[in-house]
C-alpha positions in Angstrom: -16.1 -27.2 -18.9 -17.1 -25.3 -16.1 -16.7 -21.6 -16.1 -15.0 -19.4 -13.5 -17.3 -16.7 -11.8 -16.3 -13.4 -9.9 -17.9 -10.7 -8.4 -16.3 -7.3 -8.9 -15.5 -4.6 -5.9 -18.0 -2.3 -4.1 -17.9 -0.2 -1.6 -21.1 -2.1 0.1 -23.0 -5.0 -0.9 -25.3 -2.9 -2.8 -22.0 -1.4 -5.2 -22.7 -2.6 -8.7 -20.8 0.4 -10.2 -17.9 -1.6 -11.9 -20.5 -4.2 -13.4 -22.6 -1.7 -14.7 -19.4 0.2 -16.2 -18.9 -3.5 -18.0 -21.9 -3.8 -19.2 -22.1 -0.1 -20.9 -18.4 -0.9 -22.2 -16.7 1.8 -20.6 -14.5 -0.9 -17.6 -12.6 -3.2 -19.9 -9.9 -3.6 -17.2 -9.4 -5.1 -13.8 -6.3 -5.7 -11.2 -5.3 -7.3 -8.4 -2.7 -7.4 -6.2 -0.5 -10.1 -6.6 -0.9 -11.2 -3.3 -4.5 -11.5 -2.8 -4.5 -12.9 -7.1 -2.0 -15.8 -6.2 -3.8 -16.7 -2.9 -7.1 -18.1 -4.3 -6.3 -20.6 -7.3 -10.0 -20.4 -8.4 -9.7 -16.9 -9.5 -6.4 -17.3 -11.6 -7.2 -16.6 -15.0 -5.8 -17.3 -18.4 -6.1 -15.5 -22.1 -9.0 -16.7 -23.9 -10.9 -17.9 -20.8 -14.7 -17.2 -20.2 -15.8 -15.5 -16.7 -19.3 -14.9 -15.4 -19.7 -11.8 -13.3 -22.2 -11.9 -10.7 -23.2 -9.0 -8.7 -22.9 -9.2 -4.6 -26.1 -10.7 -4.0 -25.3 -13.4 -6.6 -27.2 -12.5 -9.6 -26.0 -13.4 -13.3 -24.7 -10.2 -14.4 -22.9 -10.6 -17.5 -20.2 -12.6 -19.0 -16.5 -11.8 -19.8 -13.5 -13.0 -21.9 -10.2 -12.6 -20.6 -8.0 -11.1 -23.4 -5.0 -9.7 -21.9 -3.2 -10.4 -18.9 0.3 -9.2 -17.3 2.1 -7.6 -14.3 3.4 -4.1 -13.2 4.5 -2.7 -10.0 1.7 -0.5 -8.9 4.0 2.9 -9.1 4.0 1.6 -12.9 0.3 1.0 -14.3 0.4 1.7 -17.7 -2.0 3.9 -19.2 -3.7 0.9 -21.2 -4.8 -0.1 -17.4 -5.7 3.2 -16.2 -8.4 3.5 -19.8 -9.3 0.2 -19.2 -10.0 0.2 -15.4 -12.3 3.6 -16.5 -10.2 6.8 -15.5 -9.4 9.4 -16.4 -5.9 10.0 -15.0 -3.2 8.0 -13.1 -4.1 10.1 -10.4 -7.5 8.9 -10.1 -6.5 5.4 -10.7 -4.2 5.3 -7.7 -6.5 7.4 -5.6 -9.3 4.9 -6.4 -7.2 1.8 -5.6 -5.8 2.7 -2.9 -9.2 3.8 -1.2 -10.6 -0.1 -2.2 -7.4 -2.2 -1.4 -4.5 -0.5 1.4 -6.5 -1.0 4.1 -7.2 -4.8 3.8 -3.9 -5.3 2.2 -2.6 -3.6 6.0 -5.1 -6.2 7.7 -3.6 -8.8 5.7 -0.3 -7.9 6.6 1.0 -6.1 3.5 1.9 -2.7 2.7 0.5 -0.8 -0.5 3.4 0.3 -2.0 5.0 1.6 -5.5 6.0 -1.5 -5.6 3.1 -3.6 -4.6 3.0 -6.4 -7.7 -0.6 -6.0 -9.5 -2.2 -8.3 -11.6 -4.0 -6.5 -14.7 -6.4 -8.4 -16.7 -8.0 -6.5 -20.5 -11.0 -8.3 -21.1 -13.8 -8.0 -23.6 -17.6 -8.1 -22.9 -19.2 -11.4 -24.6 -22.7 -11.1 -22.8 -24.6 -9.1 -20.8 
């Protein structure tokens, strides 16, 4: 079986913050937007499924099992998703994902809304 790889978001190419936060246990979290989640079939994702997480430059980082996985309107992340995606408040969750995805959801032709559809996946560290 082959296993699905992903990198995780950064603000440049040298960003490994979220993989590091994985590693140390504190990011145990991740969402999408629907939109960009749906668009690529390689990165869909099921419960009990194995990822590799490489960093930007394409290094073997660590390796993750997908535990949880459901949907919310963005005006409605839970506070499961806000612990999980490592912060401390709804206020820096939104504030935070907003910064990394309004602007190339706008280039992509969607608005970032309460109502923008994310994808949250829980997941569990299995190696690092």
């Amino acid at each position: 079986m082959i296993m699905k790889r992903t990198t995780f978001w950064g603000r440049d190419e040298n960003d490994e913050r979220l993989v590091e936060q994985i590693i140390a246990g504190t990011k145990t979290a991740t969402c999408t937007p629907k939109c960009w989640y749906d668009a690529d079939p390689d990165e869909i994702t099921e419960v009990g499924e194995l990822v590799e997480v490489y960093s930007k430059k394409g290094a073997y980082m660590c390796t993750i099992e997908i535990i949880d996985k459901y949907e919310l309107p963005f005006g409605q992340i839970d506070e499961r998703t806000v612990i999980g995606e490592n912060c401390s408040s709804y206020a820096e969750f939104h504030a935070d994902h907003v910064f990394a995805w309004e602007s190339d959801l706008k280039k992509d032709g969607h608005e970032l809304t309460d109502d923008t559809m994310i994808v949250v996946e829980h997941f569990r560290l299995v190696q690092s």
